[in-house]
N, C-alpha and C positions, 0 to 999 in steps of 0.2 A: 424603154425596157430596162436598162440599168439603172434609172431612178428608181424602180418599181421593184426589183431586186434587192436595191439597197435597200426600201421602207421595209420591205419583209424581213430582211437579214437580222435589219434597227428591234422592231416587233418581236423577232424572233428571239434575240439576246435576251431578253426579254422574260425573267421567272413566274407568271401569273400566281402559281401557285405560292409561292414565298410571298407576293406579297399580298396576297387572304392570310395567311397566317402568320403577319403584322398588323392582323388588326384586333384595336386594343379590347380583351376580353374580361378584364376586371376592372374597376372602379380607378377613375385617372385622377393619379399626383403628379407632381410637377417631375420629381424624378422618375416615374415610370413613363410619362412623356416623353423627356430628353432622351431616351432609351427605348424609346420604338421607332423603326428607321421609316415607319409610313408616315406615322403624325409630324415627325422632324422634318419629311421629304416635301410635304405637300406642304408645309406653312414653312420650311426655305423658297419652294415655290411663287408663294403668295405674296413673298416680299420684293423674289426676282421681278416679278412680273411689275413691282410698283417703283424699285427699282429703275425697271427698264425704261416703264415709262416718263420718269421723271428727268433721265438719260437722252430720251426720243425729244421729249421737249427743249432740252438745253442744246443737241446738237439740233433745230429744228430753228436757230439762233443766229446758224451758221453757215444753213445751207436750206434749202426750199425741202420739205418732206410732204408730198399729198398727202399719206395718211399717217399721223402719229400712231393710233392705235395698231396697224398693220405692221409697223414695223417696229413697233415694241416687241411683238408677238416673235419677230425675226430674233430678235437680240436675245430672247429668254430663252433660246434653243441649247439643247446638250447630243451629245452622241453618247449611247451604252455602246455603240461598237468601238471606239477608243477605250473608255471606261473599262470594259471589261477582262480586254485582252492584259492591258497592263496590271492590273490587279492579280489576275491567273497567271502573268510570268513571273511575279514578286511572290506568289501563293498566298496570297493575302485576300482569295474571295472568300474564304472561310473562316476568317477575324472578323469580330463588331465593327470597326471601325472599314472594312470592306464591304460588308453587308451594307450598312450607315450609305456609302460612296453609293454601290450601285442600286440598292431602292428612290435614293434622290435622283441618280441620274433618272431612273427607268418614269418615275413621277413626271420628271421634267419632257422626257419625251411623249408619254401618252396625253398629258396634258396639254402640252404648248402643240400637238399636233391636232389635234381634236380643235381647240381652239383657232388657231389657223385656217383649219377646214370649214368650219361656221362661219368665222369673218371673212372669205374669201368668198364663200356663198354667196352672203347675203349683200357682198358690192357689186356681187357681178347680177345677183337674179332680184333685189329685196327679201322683205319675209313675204317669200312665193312657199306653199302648201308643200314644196316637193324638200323644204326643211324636215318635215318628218319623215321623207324617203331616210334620210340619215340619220336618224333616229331607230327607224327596219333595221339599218346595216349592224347597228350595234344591236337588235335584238336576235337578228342574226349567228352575230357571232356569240353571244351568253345563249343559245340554243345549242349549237354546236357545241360551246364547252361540256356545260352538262351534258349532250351525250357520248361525249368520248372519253368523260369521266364515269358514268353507266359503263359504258363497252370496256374500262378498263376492267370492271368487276365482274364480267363473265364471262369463264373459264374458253366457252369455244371462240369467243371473240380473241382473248389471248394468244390460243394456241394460232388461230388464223394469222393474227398478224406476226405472230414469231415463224411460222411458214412462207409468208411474201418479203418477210425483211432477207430470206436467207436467199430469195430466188436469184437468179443470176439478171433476171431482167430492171433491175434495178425501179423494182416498183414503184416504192418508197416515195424515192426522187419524181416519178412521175406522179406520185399525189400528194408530193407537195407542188409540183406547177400546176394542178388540177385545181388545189384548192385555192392559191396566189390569183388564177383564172377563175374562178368562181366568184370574187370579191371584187376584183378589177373589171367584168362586165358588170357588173349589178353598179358599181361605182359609177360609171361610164357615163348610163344610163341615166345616175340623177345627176351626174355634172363632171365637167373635165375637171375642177379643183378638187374633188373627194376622192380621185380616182388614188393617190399617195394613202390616203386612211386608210382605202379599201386593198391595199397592199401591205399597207402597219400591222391591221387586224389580222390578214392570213398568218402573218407570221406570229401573232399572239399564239391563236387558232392552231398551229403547226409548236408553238413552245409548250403550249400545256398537252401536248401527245407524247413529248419525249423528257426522256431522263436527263437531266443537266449535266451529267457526271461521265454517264457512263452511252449516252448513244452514240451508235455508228453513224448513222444517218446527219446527227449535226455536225459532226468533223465536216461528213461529207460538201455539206451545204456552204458551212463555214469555210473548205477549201475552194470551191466553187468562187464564194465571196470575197476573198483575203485575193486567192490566186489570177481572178480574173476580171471579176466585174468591178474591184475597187480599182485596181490600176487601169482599168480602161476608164472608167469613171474621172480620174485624175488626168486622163491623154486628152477628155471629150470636154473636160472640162477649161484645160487649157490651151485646145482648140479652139474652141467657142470663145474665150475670155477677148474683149474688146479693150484695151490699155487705150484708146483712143475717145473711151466714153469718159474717160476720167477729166479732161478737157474742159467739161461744163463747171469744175468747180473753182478751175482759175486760183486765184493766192491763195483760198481759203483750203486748199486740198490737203496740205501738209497737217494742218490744225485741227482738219474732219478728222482726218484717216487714224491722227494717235489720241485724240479723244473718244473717236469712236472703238479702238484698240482697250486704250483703257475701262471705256465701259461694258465691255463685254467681256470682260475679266473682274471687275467692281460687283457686277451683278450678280456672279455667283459666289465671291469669295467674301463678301460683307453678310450672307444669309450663313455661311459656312460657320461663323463664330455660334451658331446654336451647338457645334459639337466641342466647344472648348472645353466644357466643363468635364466633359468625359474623356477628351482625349487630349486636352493640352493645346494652347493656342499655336503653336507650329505644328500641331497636325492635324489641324481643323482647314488652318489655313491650308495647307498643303491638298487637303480633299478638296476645297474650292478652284483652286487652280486646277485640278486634273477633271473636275466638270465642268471647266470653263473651255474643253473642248468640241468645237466643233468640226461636222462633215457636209453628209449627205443633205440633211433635214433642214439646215438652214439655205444652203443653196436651191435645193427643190422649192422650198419657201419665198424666196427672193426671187424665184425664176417667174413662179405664177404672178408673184405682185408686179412684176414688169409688166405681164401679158394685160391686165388687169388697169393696168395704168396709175397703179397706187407706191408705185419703187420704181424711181428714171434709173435708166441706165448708167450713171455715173454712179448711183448708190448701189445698183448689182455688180456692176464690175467690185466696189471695196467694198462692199461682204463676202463677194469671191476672197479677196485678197486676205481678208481678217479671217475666213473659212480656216483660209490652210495654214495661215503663220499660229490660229490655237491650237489647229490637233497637232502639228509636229511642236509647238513650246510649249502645250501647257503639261504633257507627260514628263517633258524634260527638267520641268519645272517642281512638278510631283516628287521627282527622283530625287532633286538634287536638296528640296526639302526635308525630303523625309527617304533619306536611304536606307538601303537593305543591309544590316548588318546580319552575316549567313552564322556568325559565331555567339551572336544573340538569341534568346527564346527559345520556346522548347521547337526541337529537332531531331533527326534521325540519322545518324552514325553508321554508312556502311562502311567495311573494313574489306579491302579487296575492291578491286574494279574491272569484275567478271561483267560477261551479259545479263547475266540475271542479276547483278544490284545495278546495271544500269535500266533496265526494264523494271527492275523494285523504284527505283528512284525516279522515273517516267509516272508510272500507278499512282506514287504518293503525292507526286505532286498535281494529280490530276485530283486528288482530295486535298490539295491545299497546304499539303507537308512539306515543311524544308528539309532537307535532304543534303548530305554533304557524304560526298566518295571518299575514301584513305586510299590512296594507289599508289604505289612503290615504283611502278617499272617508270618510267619516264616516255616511254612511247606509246605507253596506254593511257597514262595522264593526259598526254595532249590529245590522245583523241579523242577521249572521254570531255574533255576540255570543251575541243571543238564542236560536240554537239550540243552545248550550250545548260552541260550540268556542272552543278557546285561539284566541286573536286581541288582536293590538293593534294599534293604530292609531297607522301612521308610516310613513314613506318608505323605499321599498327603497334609495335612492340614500342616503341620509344614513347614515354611518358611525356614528353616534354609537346607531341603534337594533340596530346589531350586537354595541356593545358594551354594550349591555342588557341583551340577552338571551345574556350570556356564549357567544356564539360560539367551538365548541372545533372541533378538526381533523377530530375524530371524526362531527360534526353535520354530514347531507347540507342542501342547501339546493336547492330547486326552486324555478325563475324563471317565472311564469307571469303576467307581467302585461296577455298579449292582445297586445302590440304588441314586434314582433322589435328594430326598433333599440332600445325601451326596456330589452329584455331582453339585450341587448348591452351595453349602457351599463355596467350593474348588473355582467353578468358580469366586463368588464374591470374594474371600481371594487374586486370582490372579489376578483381575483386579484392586484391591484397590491397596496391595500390590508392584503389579510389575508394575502395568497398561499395564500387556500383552497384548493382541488383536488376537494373533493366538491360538484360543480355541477350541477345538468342542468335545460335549460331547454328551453321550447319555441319550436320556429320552424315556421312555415307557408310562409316561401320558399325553395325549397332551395340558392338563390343565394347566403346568407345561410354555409351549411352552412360555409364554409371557414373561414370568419372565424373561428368559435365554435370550430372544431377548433384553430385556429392558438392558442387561449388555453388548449386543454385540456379545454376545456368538452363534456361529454354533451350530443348534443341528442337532444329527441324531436321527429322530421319525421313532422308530424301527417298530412298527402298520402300518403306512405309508409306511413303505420300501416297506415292506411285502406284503402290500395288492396293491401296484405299480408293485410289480416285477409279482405278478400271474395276475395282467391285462395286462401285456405286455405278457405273457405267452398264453393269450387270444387271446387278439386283435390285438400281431403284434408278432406272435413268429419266425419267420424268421427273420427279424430284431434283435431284441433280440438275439437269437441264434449269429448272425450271430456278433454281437459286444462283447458278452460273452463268448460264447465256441466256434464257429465254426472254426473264423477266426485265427489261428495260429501264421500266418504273419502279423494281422494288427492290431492298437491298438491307442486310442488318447491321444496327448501329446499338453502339452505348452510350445511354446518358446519364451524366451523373447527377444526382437528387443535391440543389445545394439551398434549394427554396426552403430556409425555415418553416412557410405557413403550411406546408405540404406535409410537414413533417406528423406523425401521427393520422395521418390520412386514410381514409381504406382505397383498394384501388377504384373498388364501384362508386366514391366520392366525387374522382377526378373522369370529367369530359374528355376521355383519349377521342383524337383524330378520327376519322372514317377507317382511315389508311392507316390506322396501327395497332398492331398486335405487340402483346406483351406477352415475350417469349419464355422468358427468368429473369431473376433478381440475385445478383451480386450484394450480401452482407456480408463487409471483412471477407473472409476464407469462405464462406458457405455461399449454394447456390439452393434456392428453391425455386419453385413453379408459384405463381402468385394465383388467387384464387380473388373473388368479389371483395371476401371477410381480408384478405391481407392487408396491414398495417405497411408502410412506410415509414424511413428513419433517414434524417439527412447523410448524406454518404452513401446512399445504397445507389447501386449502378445497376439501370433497368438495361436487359437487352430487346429490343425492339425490331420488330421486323413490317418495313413498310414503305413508304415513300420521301422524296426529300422533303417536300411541304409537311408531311405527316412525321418528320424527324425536328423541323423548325416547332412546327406548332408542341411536339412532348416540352422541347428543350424550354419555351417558352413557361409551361405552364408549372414545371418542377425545377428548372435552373433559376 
């Protein structure tokens, strides 16, 4: 049951949607190649896998391996549930070079899993007829997709499931065990080795229902998994673990075990150099090491080739062993190649370290934003500290901590020190000062409001929010609802037009997404409503309302 949790969890991290829309829809050059993370992901793939193999042969030199093929198949393995989390503590899943990381991981698992499951097949049964049972299961699941891509587009299917997400019975959660069981008997049935795929795919099946950003439901699941089935997974596994299988390889043990170390780290960080050219060969490398971790997928793999008789026990016990020393070294590894500088890049500047910029600072990084607190008092600092957000300790007023934290043009800064003339003060110090322009501060008196306008400055008039959001609450709470809480899957973004060939485009030229609506257009100062006949000009910032695939896929086709 915990392997089978884990396949879903893996499945589940797991974007389908993101990655349909990486796939290449104009005419391919070599540089629009290098810059699509599906075509990069599946031909790093392609080379892992030859790679591997050439790896299985040399150590195959050293020690007896029944099957080369089957345990190439082991060695080619990745975890997105490593992948991913580290990427989201860095805020770096919504950088190129993020994206790039987790489409290769996510390739490497659905593939090297699939693959797995076929050669395990067909050692254990031949090419027996019930190979096209598993061929049903993925028709299965591309059925299922599209209808709950249908169900997202009609209106009472919506409201319905914004009705049972809210119940107290925690419905949700029971259909997604419903559907995890739905996949794992039908799996069962054509064979004990399918039965992980048919646990992979639930969680596909369960990723393409929810919102990557903003669901309840996957925290939930994700707490579930982080909180309880990984660690027990790690107790069961080092229960189980045999140190006495290792026995059979005698002098040659030391020689397998860091050849075999090395090539499971060789395999993915020599395909890795396809992202040199766009991100520099210290951070191409750096992406290879942090998918050169594994978990779950390769031990579940090693476990069947034991049962199988194609992986002796001496070679499961050190893939156990190579399991756990990748995923705790090779993030550490990531890190220490390619550290987080929090005073680098564009960023977000709160000023005060209330609850609301730690909850602002919580949101944005939940989109991928770096985030840095200014806190004065010294026992809010550390506690703000201790809950694991960027924070230092210094004066908003003191110039010298702006130029610390390498203050660029591009870097919004939010004044939220509680107290409006404080927040005045600060605002004029940074426009004198830096002649920043990206300001916005909060004021509670709206007397206040002039002042702040006269320097340029956004405010946010908290009285006003307040008493706007309980009139929407009034007179349009469907609406409301429906832009706030209901909608799961949908949400509005800006993109900006940088695509030259778009440029002079009408909008009824360009193939938008299923999932998106074009709400307005940002030119310079002016907004208009875009119509068929409307023209595009590079610079112009569409606002969009839709889905995250349906935000990849605009960005794609006008970025």
């Amino acid at each position: 049951m915990v392997f089978l949790f884990l396949m879903f969890l893996s499945g589940l991290e797991i974007d389908v949607d993101q990655i349909i829309a990486s796939l290449p829809r104009r005419k391919l050059t070599w540089s629009r190649f290098l810059k699509n993370p599906l075509l990069v992901g599946i031909t790093q793939f392609v080379f892992a896998i030859i790679l591997s193999y050439l790896a299985s042969v040399s150590l195959s030199q050293i020690i007896d391996i029944p099957s080369i093929w089957y345990f190439s198949l082991i060695l080619v393995t990745t975890s997105v549930a490593i992948v991913l989390p580290v990427l989201k503590d860095r805020g770096e899943t919504g950088s190129r070079f993020g994206q790039m990381i987790i489409i290769a991981a996510a390739i490497a698992d659905i593939l090297s899993i699939i693959l797995f499951t076929f050669t395990a097949f067909i050692i254990k049964n031949g090419f027996h007829y019930k190979l096209l049972y598993i061929l049903a299961l993925f028709f299965l699941f591309f059925i299922l997709y599209k209808l709950i891509n249908r169900l997202k587009d009609i209106p009472l299917s919506k409201k319905l499931i914004y009705q049972l997400s809210q119940a107290a019975s925690q419905i949700q959660i029971r259909g997604a065990i419903l559907i995890i069981m739905i996949f794992v008997v039908i799996s069962q049935y054509i064979g004990k080795e399918v039965v992980l795929l048919g646990a992979f795919l639930s969680g596909l099946v369960m990723s393409s229902m929810l919102h990557r950003e903003r669901s309840l439901m996957l925290v939930k699941l994700d707490g579930m998994g982080f909180g309880f089935f990984i660690p027990f997974f790690f107790i069961m596994v080092g229960a189980e673990f045999d140190p006495g299988a290792l026995s059979e390889f005698d002098e040659s043990l030391i020689g397998f075990l860091l050849f075999l170390l090395v090539s499971l780290f060789a395999i993915k960080v020599i395909p890795s150099f396809l992202w040199r050219r766009l991100f520099g060969t210290k951070k191409a490398l750096s992406g290879g090491f942090l998918i050169s971790s594994r978990l779950s997928l390769i031990i579940a793999a090693s476990a069947i080739g034991l049962e199988l008789g194609v992986i002796t026990p001496g070679i499961n016990a050190s893939i156990i062993i190579m399991a756990v020393i990748t995923c705790f070294v090779s993030p550490v590894i990531y890190n220490w190649m390619s550290p987080t500088k929090i005073t680098e890049g564009t960023k977000t500047i709160i000023i005060g370290g209330s609850s609301t910029s730690v909850l602002l600072a919580r949101r944005l990084h939940v989109h991928g934003k770096k985030v840095i607190i200014i806190e004065q008092d010294k026992i809010r600092f550390k506690e703000i500290r201790d809950k694991g957000i960027n924070v230092i300790h210094g004066n908003g007023f003191n110039t010298k901590t702006y130029r610390h934290l390498k203050l660029t043009p591009d870097n919004y800064i939010v004044i939220e020190t509680g107290d409006d003339e404080q927040n005045l003060k600060i605002s004029r110090m940074l426009r004198n000062e830096f002649q920043h322009e990206k300001i916005i501060s909060r004021i509670s008196r709206f007397s206040l409001e002039q002042r702040f306008k006269q320097l340029g400055i956004e405010t946010i008039d908290v009285p006003h929010i307040l008493a706007t959001t309980i009139e929407n609450l009034i007179i349009r709470p469907t609406t409301y609802h429906a832009l706030v809480e209901s909608f799961e899957n949908f949400s509005i973004e800006e993109v900006l037009i940088t695509n030259k060939n778009v440029d002079g485009l009408q909008v009824k030229q360009i193939p938008f997404h299923k999932d998106a609506i074009l709400i307005m257009v940002r030119r310079e100062n002016n907004f208009f409503i875009p119509h068929g006949d409307t023209y595009f000009r590079t610079g112009d910032i569409l606002l969009v309302f839709g889905t995250h695939s349906a935000f990849e896929d605009t960005r794609y086709k006008v970025g």
